[in-house]
CHARMM internal coordinates of N, CA and C (Angstrom, degrees):
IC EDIT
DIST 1 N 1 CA 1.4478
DIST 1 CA 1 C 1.5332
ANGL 1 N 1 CA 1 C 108.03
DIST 1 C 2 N 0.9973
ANGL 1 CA 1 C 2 N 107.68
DIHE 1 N 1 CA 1 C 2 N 149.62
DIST 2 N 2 CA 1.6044
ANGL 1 C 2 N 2 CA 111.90
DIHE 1 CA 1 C 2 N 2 CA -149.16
DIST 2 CA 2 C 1.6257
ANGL 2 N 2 CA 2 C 90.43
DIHE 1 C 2 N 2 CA 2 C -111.08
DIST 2 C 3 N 1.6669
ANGL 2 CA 2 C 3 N 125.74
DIHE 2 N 2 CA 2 C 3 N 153.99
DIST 3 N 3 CA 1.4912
ANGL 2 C 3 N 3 CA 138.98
DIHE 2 CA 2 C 3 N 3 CA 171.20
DIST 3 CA 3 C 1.5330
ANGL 3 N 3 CA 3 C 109.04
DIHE 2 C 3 N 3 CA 3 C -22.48
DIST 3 C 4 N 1.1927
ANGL 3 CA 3 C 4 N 122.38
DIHE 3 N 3 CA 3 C 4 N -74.66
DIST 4 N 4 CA 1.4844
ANGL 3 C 4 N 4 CA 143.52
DIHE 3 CA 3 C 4 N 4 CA 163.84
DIST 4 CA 4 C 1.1941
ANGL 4 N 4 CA 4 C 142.73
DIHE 3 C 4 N 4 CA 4 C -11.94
DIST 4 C 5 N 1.6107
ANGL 4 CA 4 C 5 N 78.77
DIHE 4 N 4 CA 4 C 5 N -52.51
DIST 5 N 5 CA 2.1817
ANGL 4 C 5 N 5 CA 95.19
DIHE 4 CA 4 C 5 N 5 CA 175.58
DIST 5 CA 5 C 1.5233
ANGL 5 N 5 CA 5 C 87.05
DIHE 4 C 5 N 5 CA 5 C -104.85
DIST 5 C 6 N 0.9894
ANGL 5 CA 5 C 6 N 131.82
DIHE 5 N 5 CA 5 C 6 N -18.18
DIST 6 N 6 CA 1.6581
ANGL 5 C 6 N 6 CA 107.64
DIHE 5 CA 5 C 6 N 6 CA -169.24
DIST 6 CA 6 C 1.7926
ANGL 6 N 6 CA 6 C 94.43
DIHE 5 C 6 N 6 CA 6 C -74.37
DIST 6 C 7 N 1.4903
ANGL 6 CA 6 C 7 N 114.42
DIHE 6 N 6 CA 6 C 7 N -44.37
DIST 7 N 7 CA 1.4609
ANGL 6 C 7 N 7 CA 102.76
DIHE 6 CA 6 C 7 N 7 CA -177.98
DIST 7 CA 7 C 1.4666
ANGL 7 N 7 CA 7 C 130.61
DIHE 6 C 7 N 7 CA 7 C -64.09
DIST 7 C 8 N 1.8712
ANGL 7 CA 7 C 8 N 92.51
DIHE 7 N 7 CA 7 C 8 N -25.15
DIST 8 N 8 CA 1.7503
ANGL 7 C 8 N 8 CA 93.33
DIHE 7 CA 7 C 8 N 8 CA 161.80
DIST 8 CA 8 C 1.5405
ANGL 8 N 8 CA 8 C 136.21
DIHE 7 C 8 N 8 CA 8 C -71.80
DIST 8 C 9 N 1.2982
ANGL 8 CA 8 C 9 N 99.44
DIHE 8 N 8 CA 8 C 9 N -5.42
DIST 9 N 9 CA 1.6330
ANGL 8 C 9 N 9 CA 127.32
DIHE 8 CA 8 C 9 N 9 CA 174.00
DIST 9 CA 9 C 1.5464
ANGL 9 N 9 CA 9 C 126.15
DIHE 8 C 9 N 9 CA 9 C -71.32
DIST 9 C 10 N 1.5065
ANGL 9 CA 9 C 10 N 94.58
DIHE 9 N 9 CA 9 C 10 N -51.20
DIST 10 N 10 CA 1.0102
ANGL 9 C 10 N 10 CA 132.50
DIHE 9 CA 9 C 10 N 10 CA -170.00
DIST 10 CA 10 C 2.0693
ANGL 10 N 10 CA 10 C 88.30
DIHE 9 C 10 N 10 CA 10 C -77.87
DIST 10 C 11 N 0.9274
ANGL 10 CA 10 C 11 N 130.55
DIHE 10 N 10 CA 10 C 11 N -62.94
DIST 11 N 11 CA 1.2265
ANGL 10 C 11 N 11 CA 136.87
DIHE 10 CA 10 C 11 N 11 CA 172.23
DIST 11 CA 11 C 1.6828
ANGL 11 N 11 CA 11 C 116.27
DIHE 10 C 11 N 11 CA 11 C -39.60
DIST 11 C 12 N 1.0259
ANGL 11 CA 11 C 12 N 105.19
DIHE 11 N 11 CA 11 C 12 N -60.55
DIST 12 N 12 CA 1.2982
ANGL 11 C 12 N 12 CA 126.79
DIHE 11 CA 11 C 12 N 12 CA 171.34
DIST 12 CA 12 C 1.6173
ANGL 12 N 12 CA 12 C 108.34
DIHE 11 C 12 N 12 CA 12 C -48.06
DIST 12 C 13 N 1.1381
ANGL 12 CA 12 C 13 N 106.25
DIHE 12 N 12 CA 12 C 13 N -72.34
DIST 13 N 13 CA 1.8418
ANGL 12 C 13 N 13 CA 109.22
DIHE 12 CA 12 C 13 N 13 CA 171.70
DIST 13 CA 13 C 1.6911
ANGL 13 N 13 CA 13 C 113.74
DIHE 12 C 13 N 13 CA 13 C -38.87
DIST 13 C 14 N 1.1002
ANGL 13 CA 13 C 14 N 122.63
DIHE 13 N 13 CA 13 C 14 N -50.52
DIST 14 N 14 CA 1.4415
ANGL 13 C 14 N 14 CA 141.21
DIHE 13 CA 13 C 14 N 14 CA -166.84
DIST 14 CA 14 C 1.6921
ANGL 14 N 14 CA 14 C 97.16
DIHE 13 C 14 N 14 CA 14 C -67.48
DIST 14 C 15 N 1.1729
ANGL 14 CA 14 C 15 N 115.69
DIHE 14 N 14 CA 14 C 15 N -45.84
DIST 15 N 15 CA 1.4041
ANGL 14 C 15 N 15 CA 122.47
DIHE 14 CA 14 C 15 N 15 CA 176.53
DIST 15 CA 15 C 1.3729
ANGL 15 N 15 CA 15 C 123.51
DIHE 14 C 15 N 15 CA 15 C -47.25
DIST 15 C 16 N 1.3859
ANGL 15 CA 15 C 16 N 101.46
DIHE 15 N 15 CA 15 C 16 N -43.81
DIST 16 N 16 CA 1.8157
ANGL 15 C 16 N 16 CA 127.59
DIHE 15 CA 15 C 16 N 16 CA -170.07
DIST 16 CA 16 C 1.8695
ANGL 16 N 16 CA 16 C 89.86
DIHE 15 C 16 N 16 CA 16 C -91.35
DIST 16 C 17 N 0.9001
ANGL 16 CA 16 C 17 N 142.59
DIHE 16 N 16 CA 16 C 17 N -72.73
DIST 17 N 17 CA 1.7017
ANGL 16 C 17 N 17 CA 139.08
DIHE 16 CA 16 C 17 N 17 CA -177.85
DIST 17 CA 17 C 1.6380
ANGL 17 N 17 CA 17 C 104.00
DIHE 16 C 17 N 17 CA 17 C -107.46
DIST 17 C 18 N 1.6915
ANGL 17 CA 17 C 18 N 83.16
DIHE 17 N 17 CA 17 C 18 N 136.78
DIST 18 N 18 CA 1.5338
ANGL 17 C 18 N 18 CA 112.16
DIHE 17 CA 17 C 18 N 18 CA -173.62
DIST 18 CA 18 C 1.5894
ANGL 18 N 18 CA 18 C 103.67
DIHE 17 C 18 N 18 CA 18 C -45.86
DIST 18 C 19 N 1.0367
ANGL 18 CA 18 C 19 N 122.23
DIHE 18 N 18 CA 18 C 19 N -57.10
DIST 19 N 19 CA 1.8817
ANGL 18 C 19 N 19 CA 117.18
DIHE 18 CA 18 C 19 N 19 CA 169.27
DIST 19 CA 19 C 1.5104
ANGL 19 N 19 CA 19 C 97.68
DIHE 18 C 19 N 19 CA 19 C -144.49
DIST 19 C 20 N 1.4021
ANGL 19 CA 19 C 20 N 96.54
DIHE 19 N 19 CA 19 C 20 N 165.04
DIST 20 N 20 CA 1.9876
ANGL 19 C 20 N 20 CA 116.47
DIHE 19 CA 19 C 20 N 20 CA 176.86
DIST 20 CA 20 C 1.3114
ANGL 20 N 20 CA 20 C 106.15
DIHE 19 C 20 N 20 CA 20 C -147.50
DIST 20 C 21 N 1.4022
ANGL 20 CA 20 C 21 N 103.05
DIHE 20 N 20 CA 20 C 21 N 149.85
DIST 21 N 21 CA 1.0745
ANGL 20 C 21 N 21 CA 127.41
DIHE 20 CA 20 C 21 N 21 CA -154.93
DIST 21 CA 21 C 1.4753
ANGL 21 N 21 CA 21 C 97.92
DIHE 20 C 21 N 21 CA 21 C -78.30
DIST 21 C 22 N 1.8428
ANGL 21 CA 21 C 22 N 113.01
DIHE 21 N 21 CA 21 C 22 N 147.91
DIST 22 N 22 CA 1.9461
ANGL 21 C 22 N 22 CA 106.20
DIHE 21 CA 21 C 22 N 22 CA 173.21
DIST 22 CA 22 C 1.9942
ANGL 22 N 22 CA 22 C 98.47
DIHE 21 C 22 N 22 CA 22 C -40.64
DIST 22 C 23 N 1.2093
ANGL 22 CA 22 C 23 N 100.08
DIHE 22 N 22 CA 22 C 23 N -58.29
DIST 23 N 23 CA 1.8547
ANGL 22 C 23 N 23 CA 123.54
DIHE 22 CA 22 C 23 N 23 CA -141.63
DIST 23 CA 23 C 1.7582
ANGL 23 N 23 CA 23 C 86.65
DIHE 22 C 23 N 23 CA 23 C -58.18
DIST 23 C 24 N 1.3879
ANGL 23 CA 23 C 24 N 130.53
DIHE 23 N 23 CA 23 C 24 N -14.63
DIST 24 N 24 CA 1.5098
ANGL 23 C 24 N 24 CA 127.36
DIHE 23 CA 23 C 24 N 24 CA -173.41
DIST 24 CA 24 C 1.0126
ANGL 24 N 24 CA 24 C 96.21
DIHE 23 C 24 N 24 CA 24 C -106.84
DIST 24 C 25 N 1.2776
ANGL 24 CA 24 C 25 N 141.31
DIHE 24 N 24 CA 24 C 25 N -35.27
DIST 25 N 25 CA 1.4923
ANGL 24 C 25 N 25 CA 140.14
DIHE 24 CA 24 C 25 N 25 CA -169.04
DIST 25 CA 25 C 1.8920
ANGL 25 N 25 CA 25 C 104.19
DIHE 24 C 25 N 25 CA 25 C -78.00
DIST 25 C 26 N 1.6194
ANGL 25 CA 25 C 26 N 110.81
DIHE 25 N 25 CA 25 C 26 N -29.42
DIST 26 N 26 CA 1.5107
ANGL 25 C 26 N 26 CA 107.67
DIHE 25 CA 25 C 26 N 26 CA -162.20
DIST 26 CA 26 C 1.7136
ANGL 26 N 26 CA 26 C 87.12
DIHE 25 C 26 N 26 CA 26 C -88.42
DIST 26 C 27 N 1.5662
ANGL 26 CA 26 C 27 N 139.69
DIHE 26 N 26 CA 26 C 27 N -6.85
DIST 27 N 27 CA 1.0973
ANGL 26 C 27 N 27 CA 132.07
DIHE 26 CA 26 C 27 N 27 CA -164.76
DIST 27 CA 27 C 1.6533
ANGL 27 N 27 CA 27 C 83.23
DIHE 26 C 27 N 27 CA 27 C -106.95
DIST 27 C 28 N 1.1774
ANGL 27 CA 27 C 28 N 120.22
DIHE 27 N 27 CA 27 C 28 N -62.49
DIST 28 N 28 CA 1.4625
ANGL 27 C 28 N 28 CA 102.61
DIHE 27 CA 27 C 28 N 28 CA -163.04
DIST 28 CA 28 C 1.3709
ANGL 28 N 28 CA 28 C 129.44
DIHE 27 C 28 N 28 CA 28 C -70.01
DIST 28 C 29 N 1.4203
ANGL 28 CA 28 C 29 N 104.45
DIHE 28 N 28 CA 28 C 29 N 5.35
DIST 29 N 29 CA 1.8537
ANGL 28 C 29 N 29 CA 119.43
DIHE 28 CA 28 C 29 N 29 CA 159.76
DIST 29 CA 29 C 1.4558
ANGL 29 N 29 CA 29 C 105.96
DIHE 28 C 29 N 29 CA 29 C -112.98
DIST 29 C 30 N 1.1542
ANGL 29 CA 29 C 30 N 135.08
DIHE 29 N 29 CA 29 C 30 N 14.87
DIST 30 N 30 CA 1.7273
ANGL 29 C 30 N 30 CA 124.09
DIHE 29 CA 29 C 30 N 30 CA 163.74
DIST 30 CA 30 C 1.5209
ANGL 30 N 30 CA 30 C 86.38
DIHE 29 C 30 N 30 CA 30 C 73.71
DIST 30 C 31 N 1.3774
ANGL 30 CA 30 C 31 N 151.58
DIHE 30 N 30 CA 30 C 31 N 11.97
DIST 31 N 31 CA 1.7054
ANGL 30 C 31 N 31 CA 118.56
DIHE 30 CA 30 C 31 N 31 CA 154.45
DIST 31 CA 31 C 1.3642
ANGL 31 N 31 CA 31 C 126.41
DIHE 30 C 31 N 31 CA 31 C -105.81
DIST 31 C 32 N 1.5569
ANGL 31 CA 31 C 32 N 99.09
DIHE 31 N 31 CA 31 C 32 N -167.23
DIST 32 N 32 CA 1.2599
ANGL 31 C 32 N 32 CA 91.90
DIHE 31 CA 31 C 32 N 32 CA 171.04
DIST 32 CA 32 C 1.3828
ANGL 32 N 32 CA 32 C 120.76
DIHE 31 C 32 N 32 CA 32 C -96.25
DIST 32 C 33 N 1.7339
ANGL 32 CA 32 C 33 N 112.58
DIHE 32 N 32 CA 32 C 33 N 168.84
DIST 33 N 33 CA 1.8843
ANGL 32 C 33 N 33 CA 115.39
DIHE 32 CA 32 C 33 N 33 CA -177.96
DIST 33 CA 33 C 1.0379
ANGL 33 N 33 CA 33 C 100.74
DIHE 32 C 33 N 33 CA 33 C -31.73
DIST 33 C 34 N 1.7897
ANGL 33 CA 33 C 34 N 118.51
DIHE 33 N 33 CA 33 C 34 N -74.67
DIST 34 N 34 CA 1.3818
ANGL 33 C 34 N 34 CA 127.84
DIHE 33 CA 33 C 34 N 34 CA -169.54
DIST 34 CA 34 C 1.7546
ANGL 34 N 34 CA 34 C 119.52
DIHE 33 C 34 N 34 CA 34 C -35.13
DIST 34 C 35 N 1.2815
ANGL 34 CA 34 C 35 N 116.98
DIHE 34 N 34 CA 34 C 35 N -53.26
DIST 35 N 35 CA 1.2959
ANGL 34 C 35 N 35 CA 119.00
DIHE 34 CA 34 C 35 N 35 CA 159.23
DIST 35 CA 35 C 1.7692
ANGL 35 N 35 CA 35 C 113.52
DIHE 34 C 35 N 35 CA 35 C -27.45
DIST 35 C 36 N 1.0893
ANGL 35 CA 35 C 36 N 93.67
DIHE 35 N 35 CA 35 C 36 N -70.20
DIST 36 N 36 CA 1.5941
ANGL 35 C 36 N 36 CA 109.52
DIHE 35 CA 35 C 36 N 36 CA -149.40
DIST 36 CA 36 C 1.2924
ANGL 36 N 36 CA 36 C 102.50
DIHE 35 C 36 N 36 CA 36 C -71.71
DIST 36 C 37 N 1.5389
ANGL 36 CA 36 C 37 N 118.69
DIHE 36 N 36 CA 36 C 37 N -15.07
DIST 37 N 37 CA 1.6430
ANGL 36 C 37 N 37 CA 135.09
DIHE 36 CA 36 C 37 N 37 CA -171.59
DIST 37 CA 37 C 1.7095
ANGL 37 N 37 CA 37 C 95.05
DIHE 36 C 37 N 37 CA 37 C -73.17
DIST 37 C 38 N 1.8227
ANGL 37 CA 37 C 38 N 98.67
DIHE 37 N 37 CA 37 C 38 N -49.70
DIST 38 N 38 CA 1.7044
ANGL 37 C 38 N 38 CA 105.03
DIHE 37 CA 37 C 38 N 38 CA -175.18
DIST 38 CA 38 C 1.3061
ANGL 38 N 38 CA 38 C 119.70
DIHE 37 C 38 N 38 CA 38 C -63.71
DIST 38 C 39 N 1.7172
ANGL 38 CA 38 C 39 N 112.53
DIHE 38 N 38 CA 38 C 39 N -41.29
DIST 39 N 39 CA 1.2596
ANGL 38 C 39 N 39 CA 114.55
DIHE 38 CA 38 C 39 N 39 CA 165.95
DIST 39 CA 39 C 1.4942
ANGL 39 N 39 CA 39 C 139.00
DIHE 38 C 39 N 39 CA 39 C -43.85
DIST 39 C 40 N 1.5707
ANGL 39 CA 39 C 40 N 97.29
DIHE 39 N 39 CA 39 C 40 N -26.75
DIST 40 N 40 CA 1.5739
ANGL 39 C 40 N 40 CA 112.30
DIHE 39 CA 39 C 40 N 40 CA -166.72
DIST 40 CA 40 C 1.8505
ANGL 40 N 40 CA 40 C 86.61
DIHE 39 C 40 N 40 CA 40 C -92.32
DIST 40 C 41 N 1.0111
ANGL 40 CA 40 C 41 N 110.72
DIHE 40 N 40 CA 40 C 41 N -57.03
DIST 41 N 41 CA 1.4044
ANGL 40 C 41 N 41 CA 105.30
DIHE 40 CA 40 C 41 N 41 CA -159.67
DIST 41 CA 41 C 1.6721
ANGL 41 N 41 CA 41 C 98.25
DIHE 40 C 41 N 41 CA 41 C -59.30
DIST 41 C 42 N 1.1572
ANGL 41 CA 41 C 42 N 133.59
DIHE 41 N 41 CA 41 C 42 N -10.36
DIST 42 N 42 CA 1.2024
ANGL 41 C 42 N 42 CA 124.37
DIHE 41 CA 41 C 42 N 42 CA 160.67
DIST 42 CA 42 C 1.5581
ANGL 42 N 42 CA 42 C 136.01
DIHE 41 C 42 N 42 CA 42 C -58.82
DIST 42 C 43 N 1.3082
ANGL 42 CA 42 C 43 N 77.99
DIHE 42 N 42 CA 42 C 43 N -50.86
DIST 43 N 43 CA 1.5541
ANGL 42 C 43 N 43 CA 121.30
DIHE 42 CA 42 C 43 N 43 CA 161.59
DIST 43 CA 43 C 1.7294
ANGL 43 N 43 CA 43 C 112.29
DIHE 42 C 43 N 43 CA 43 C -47.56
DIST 43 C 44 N 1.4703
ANGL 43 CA 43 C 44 N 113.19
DIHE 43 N 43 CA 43 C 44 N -75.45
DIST 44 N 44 CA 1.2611
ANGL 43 C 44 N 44 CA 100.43
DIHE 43 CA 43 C 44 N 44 CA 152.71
DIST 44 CA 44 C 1.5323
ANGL 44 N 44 CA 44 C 153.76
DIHE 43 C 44 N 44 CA 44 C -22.02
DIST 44 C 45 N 1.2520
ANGL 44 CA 44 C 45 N 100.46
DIHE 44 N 44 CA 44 C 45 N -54.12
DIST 45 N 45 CA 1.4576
ANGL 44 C 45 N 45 CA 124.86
DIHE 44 CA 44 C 45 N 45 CA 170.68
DIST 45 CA 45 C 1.8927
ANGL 45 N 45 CA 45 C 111.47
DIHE 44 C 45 N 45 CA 45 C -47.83
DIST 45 C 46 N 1.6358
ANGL 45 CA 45 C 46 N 96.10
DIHE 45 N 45 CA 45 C 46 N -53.69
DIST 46 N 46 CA 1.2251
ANGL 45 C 46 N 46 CA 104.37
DIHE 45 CA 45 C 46 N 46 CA -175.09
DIST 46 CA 46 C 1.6209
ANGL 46 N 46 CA 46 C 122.18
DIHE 45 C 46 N 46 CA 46 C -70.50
DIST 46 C 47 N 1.6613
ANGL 46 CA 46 C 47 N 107.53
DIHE 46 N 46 CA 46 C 47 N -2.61
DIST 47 N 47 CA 1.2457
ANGL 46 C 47 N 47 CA 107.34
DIHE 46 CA 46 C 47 N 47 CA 175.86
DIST 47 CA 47 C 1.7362
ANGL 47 N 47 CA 47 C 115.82
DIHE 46 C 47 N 47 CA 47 C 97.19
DIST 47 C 48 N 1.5997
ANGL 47 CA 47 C 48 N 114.24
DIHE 47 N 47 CA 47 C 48 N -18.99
DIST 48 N 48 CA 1.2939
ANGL 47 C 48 N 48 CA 127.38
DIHE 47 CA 47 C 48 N 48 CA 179.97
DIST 48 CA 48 C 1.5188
ANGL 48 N 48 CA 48 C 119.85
DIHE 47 C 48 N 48 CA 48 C -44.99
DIST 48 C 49 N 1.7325
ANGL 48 CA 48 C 49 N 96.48
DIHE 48 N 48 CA 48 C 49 N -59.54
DIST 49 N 49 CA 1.6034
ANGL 48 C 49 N 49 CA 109.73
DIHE 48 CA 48 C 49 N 49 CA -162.84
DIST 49 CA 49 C 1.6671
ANGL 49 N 49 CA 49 C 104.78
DIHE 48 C 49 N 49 CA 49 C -124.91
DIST 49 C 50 N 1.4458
ANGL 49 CA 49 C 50 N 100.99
DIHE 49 N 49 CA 49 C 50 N 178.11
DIST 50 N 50 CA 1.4641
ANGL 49 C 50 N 50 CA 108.76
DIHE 49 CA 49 C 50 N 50 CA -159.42
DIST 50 CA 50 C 1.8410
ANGL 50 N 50 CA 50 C 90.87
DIHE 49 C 50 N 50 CA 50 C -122.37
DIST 50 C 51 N 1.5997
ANGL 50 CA 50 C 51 N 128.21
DIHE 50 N 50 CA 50 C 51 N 117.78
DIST 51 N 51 CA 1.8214
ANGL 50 C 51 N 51 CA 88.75
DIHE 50 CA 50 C 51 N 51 CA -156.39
DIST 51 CA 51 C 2.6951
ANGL 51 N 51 CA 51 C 67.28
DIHE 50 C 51 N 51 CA 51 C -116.60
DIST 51 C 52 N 0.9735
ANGL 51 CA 51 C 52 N 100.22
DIHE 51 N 51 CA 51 C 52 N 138.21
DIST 52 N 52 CA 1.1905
ANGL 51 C 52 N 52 CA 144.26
DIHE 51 CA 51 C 52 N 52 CA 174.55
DIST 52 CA 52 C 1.6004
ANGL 52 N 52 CA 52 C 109.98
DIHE 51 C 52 N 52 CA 52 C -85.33
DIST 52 C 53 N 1.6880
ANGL 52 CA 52 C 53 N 122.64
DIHE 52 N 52 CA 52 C 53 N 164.59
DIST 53 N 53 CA 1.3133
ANGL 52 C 53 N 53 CA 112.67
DIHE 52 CA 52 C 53 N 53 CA 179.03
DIST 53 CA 53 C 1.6254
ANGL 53 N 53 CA 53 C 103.66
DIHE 52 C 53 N 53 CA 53 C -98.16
DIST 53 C 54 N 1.7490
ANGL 53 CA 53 C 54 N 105.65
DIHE 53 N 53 CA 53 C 54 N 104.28
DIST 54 N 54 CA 1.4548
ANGL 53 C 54 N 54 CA 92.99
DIHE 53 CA 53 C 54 N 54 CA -177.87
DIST 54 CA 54 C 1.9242
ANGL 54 N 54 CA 54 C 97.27
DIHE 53 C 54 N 54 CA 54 C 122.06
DIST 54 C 55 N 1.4704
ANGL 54 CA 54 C 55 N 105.10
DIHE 54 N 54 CA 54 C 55 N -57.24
DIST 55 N 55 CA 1.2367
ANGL 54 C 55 N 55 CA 96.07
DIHE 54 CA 54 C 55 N 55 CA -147.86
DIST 55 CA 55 C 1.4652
ANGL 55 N 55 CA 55 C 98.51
DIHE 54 C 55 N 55 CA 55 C -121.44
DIST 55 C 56 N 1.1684
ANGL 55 CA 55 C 56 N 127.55
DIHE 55 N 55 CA 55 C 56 N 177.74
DIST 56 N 56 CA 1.6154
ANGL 55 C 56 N 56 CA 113.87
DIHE 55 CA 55 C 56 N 56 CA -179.45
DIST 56 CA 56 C 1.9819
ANGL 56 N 56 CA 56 C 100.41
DIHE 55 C 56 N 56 CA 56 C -166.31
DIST 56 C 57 N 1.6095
ANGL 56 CA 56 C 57 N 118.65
DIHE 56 N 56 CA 56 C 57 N 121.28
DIST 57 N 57 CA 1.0685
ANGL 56 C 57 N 57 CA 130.34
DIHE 56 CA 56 C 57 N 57 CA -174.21
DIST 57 CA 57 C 1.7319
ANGL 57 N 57 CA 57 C 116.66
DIHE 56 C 57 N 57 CA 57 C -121.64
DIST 57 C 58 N 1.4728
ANGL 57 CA 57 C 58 N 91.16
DIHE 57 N 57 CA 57 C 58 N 138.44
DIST 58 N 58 CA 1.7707
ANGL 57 C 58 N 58 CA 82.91
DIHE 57 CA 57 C 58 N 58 CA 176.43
DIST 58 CA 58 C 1.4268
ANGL 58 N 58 CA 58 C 139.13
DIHE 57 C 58 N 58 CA 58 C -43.76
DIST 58 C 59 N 1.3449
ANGL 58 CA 58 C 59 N 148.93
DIHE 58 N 58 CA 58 C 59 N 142.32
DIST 59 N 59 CA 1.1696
ANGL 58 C 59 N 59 CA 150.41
DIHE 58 CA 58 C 59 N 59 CA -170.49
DIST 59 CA 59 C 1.5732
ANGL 59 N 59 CA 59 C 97.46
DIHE 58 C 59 N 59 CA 59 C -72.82
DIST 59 C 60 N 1.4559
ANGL 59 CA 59 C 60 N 117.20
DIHE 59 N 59 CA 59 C 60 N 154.09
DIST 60 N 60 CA 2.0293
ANGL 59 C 60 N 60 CA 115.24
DIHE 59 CA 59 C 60 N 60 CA 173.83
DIST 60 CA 60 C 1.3764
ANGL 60 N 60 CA 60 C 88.99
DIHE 59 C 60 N 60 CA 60 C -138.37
DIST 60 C 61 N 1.4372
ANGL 60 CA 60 C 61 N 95.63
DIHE 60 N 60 CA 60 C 61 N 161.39
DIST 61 N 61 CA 1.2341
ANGL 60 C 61 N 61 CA 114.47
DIHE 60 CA 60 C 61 N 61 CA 175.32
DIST 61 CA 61 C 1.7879
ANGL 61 N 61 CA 61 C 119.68
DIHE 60 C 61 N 61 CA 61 C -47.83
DIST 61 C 62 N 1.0552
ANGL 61 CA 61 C 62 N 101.58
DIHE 61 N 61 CA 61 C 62 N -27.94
DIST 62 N 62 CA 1.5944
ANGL 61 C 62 N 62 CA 112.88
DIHE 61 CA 61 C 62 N 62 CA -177.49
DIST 62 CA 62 C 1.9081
ANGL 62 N 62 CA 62 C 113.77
DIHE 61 C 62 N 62 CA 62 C -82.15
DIST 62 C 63 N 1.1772
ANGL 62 CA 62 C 63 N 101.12
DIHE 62 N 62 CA 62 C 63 N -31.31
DIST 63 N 63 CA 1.5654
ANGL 62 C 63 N 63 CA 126.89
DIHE 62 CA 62 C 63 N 63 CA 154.36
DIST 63 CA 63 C 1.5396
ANGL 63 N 63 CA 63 C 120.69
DIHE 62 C 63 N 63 CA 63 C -35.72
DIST 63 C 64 N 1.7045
ANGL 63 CA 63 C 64 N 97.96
DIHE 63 N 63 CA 63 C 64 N -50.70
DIST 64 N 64 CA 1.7384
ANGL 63 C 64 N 64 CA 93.88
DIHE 63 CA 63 C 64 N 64 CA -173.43
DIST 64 CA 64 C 1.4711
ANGL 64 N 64 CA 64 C 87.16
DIHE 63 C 64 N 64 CA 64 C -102.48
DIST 64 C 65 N 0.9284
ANGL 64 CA 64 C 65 N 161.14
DIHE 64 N 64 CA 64 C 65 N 11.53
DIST 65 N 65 CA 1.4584
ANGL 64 C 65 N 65 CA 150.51
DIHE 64 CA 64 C 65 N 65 CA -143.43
DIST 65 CA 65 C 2.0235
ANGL 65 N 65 CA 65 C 91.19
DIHE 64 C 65 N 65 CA 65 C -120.44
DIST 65 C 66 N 1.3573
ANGL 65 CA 65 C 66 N 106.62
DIHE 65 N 65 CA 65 C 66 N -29.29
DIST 66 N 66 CA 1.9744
ANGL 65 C 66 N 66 CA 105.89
DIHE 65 CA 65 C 66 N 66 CA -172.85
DIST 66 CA 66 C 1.5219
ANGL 66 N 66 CA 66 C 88.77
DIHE 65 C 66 N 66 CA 66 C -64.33
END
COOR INIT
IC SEED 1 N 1 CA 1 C
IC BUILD
């Protein structure tokens, strides 16, 4: 699974539960933490998600607005 779809995955999951854990996110895409650590911090960057110690939740409109 390629950079791309893992973050649309990863998006997708976050949508359905309020936040998930790295250790559920690296099982329910087949990688590893480290992977899923890089993915998020990508993720981050872009303003999407909120990544927590452990856990990582979507960004809301009220999020970028502080």
């Amino acid at each position: 699974m390629f950079y791309s779809e893992r973050q649309k995955k990863i998006l997708q999951l976050l949508q359905t539960e309020e936040n998930v854990s790295i250790d559920k996110l690296a099982s329910a895409l087949y990688v590893s933490v480290p992977t899923v650590r890089r993915d998020l911090q990508g993720l981050e960057e872009e303003g999407k998600v909120i990544r927590s110690y452990g856990r990582v939740e979507l960004r809301t409109v009220s999020d970028t607005e502080v």
